[in-house]
N, C-alpha and C positions, 0 to 999 in steps of 0.2 A: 631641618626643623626639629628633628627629634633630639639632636644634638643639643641645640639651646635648652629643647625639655632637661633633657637630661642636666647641662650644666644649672637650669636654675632651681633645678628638685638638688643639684649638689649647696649651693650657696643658702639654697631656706634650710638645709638641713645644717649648716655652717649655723645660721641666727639661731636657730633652738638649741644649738650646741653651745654657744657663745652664751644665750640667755639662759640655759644650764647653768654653765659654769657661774655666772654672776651670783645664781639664786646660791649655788653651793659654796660659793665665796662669802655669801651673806651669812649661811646659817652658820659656817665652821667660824666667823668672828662672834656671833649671837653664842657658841658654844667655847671658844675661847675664853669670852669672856665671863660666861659662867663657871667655869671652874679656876681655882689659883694655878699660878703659872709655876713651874719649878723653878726659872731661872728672873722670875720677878719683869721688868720691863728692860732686860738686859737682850738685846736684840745680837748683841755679840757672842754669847755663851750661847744662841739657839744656832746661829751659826755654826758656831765649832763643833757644838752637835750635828748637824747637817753633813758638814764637810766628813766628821766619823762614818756617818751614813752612807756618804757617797765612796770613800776608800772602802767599807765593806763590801759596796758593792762590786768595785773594781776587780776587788780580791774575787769575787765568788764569781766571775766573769771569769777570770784568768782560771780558777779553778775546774772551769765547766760546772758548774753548778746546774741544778736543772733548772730551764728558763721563768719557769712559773713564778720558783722563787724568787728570782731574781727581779722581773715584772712587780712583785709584791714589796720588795722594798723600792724598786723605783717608785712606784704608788706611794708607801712613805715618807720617799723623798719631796715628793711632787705635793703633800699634803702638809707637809712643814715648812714649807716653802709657803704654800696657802697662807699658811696662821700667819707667818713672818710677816708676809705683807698686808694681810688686816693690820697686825699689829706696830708697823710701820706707816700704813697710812691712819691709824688713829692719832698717833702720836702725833701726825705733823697735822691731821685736823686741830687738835688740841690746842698748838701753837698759833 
């Protein structure tokens, strides 16, 4: 019995995570979209910034870097990624 406690306190705290993330998906498009874009609705140039992002990483992996940093630009990563797909699923609401 306490097992299923335990898995279904694991699964609500899943939905308030999941329902997190939605709300935080919402407001970085609400903030997206308030500011100009550097790369305009060029969903390729946010890319290939991305992709810089993630070979930084690599590197500062391979270098032993201290992990925190490294956590901090995955965090970056993970949050450009965000905008990309607000601003991928605008475009195709759009259409």
């Amino acid at each position: 019995m306490d097992m299923w406690l335990d898995l279904h306190e694991l699964r609500a705290r899943d939905l308030v995570g999941e329902a997190e993330n939605a709300r935080r998906l919402r407001e970085i498009g609400q903030r997206e979209r308030a500011r100009p874009r550097a790369h305009g609705s060029r969903p390729g140039a946010r890319l290939e910034d991305i992709e810089g992002q993630v070979r930084r990483i690599r590197r500062m992996v391979r270098r032993g870097e201290e992990r925190a940093v490294v956590l901090r630009e995955i965090s970056a990563v993970v949050s450009a990624l965000d905008g990309l797909a607000v601003d991928v699923l605008e475009e195709h609401l759009r259409h």
